[in-house]
C-alpha positions in Angstrom: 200.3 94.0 149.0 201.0 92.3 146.1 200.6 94.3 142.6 198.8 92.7 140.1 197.7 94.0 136.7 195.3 91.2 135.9 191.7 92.5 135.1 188.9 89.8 135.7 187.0 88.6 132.7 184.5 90.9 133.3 186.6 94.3 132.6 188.5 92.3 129.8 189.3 95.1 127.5 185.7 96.1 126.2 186.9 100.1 126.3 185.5 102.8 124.7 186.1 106.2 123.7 183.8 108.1 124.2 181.6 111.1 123.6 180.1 113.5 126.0 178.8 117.1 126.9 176.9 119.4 124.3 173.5 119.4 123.3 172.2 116.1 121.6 171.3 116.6 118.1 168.5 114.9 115.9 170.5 114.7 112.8 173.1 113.3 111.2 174.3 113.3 107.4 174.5 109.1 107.2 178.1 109.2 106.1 179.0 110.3 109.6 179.8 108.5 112.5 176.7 109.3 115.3 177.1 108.5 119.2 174.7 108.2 122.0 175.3 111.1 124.5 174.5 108.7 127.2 177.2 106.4 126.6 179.8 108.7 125.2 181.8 111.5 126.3 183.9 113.0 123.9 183.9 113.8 120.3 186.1 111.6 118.2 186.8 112.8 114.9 183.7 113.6 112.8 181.7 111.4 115.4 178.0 113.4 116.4 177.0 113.4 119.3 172.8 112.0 118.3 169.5 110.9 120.1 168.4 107.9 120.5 166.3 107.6 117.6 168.8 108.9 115.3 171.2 106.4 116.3 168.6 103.1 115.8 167.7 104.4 112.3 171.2 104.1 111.7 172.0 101.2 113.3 169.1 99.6 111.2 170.2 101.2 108.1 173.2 99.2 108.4 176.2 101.5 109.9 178.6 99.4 112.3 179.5 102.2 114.2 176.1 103.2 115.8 175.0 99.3 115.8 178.4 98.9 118.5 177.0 101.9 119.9 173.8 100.0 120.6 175.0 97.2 121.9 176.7 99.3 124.2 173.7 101.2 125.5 172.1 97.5 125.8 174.8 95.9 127.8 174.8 98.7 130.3 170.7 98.4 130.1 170.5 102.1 129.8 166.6 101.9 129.1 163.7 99.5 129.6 164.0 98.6 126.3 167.7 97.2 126.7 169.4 94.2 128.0 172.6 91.9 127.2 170.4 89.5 124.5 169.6 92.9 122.7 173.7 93.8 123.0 174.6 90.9 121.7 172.6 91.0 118.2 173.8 94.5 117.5 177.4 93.5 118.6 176.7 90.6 116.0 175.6 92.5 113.4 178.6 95.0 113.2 181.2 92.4 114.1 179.9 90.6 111.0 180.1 93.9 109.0 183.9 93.6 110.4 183.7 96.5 112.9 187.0 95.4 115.0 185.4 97.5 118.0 182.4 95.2 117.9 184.3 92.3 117.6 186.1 92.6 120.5 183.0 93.4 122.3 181.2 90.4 120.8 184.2 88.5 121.8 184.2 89.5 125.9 180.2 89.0 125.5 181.1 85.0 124.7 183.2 84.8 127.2 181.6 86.8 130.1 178.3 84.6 129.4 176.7 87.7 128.6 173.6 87.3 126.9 174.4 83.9 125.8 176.2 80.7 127.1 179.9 80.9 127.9 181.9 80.0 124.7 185.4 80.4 124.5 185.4 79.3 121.0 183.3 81.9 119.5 185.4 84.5 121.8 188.3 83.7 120.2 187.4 83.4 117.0 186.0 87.1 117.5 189.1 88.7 119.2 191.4 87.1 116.5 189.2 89.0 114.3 189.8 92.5 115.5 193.1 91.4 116.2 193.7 90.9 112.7 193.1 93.9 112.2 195.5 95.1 113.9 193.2 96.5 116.9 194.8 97.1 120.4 192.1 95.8 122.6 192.2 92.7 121.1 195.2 92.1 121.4 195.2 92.7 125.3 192.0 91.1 125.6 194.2 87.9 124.0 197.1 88.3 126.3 194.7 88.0 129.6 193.0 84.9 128.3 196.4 83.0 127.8 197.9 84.2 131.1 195.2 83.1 132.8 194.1 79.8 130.9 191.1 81.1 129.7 189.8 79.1 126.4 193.4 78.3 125.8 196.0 76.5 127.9 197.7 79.0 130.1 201.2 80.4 128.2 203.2 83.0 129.9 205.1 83.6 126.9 202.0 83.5 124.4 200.2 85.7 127.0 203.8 87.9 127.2 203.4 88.1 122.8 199.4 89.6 122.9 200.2 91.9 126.0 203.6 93.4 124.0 201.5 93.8 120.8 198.8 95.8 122.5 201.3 98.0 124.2 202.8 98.7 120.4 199.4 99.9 119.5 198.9 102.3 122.2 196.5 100.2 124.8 197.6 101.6 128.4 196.0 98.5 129.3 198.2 95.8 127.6 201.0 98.3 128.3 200.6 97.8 132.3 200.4 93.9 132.0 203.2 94.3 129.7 205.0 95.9 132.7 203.6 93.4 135.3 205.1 91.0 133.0 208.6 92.2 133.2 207.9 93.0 136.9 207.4 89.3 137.9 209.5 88.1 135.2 206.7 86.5 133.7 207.6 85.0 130.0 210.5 87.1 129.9 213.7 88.0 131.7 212.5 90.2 135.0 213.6 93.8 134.6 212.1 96.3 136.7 213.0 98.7 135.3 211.5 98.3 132.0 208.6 97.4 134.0 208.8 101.2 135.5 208.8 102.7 132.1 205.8 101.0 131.0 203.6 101.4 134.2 204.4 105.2 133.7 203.0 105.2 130.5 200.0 103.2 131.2 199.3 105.8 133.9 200.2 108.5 132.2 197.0 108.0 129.8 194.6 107.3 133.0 195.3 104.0 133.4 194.1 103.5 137.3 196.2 99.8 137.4 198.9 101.4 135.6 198.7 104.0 138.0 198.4 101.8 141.0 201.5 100.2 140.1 203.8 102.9 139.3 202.8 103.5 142.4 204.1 101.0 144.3 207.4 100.9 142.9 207.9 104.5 144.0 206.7 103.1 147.3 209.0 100.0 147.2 212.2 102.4 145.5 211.7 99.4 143.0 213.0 100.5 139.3 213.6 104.1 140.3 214.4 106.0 143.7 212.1 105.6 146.4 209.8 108.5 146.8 206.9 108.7 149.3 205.2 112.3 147.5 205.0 110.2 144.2 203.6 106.9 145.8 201.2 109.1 147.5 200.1 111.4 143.9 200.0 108.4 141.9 198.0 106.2 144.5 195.5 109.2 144.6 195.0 108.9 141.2 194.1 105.0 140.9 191.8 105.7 144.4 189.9 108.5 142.9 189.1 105.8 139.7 187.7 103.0 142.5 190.8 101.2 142.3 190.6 99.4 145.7 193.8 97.8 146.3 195.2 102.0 145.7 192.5 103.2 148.4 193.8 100.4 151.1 197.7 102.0 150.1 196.5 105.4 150.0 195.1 104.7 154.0 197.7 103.2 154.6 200.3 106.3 153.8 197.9 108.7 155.6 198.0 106.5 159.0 201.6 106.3 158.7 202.1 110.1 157.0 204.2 108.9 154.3 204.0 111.4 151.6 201.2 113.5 153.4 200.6 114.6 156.6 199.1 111.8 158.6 195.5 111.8 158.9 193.8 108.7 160.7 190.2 109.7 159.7 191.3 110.2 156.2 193.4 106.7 156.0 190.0 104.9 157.5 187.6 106.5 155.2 189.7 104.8 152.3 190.5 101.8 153.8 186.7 101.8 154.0 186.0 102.7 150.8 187.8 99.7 149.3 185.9 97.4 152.3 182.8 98.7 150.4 183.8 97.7 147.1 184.4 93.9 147.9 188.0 94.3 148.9 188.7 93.1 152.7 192.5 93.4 152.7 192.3 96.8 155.1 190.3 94.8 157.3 193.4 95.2 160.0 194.5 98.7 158.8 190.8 99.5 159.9 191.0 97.3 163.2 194.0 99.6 164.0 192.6 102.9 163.2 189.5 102.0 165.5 191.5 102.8 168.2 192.6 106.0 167.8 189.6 107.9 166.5 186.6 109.0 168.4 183.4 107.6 167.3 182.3 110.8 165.8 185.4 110.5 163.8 184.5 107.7 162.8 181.0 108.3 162.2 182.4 111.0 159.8 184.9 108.4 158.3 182.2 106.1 157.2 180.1 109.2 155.6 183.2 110.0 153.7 184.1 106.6 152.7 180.1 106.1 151.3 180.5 109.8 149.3 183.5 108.0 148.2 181.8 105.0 146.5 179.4 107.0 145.0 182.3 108.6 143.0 183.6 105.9 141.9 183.0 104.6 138.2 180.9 101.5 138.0 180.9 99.8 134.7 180.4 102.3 131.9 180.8 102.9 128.4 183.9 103.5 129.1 184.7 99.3 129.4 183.2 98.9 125.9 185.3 99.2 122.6 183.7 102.2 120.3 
């Protein structure tokens, strides 16, 4: 199965993060930052973890930070109140205020279509914005449009620029394309081991792709020595995040007991699992497995691979810049 680091459009760097846990509070001095308990998950900083109400005074008072936050709760329609028109005018009104955060997030709405037509130009302009300001996201959001052709002819070498500027500032997600990069060879001279290094890091800060991939290479011995236990941890680690392509690997190592003990009922409930999420590339590992199980095995399989779904992440706050 062929790795690849390249997010669609949709997840294109809009990553937030986060605030969560604790008691929502009513109040809020206005010179500090206050975030929605339902789209946050952990204190940053002086950031206050506020009610709804709160926050929209805010927002409406003029603070950039709680107008992203808004946005946010609107793309993700968190209320009857909310939708992706409503995200867009609060993303608007604290890019303008120059909210890098925001303007990344006003960026991927142009270009998702999301709440307004598709425009590439007004994307752009947006992400150059925050990326201007020296802002991570945009910079990997930048890389992904030029190595796919998105709004600007395709350039591996521009894309290979964005993705290695992003890594610089810390985003595990422009570091693992900046490793697929060097992987493939893609703008630059291949080196896989460099490649290795950076997947590591990316999925040493969560990264589920960087994760994925790091995993592979253990599983390929590609960059460093070939070990099974890693593949396996690492692959674990994307799975348990929804990453599909690592749930059809993960099967995979439990029907052939690389890493683990082999477990055929374990390797189909994955391989299911990532079948459920859109992905059909276990089809045959599945076809396979049918074989050998009983159906009350695999009764039990598809119970496991549905409990598995419901675990995973679907988009979140944590796809939004905060």
């Amino acid at each position: 199965m062929k790795r690849n680091s390249l997010a669609v459009i949709v997840a294109i760097g809009i990553s937030i993060l986060g605030v969560a846990g604790g008691v929502a509070q009513a109040e809020a001095p206005p010179t500090e930052q206050c975030s929605l308990a339902v789209v946050s998950r952990l204190v940053q900083g002086n950031a206050r973890v506020c009610d709804t109400k709160t926050v929209q005074q805010m927002a409406k008072a003029g603070h950039a930070f709680e107008q992203n936050q808004l946005g946010i709760a609107s793309v993700l329609a968190i209320g009857p109140d909310y939708s992706e028109k409503e995200a867009l005018a609060w993303f608007q009104k604290s890019a303008e205020s120059g909210y890098a955060p925001a303007q990344v997030n006003l960026g991927v709405m142009y270009i998702n279509g999301w709440g307004t037509p598709v425009n590439y130009g007004a994307g752009l302009q947006w992400l150059h914005a925050a990326a201007d300001q020296h802002f991570g996201r945009a910079y990997f959001n930048l890389g992904i449009l030029y190595l796919e052709g998105k709004g600007v002819k395709r350039d591996n070498e521009e894309a290979f620029r964005w993705f290695q500027k992003g890594a610089e500032a810390g985003d595990s997600s422009a570091e693992t394309n900046l490793g697929y990069m060097y992987d493939q060879g893609l703008g630059c001279q291949r080196d896989v081991s460099r490649a290795a290094m950076l997947y590591r890091k990316a999925a040493e800060a969560g990264n589920p792709l960087g994760e994925n991939n790091l995993a592979d290479m253990y599983l390929r011995g590609e960059g460093m020595t070939r070990d099974y236990a890693e593949a396996f941890s690492w692959f674990q680690k994307a799975a348990a995040q929804g990453h599909t392509g690592a749930q059809i690997k993960l099967g995979s190592m439990y029907a052939n007991g690389q890493g683990t003990a082999k477990d055929p009922e374990a390797a189909y409930a994955w391989a299911k699992a990532a079948e459920m999420g859109g992905d059909p590339r276990g089809k045959e590992l599945l076809h396979s497995l049918e074989g050998s199980l009983s159906k009350e095995q695999v009764e039990r399989a598809h119970l496991r691979a549905r409990l598995l779904r419901q675990g995973e992440p679907e988009l979140s706050a944590e796809n939004f810049a905060e």
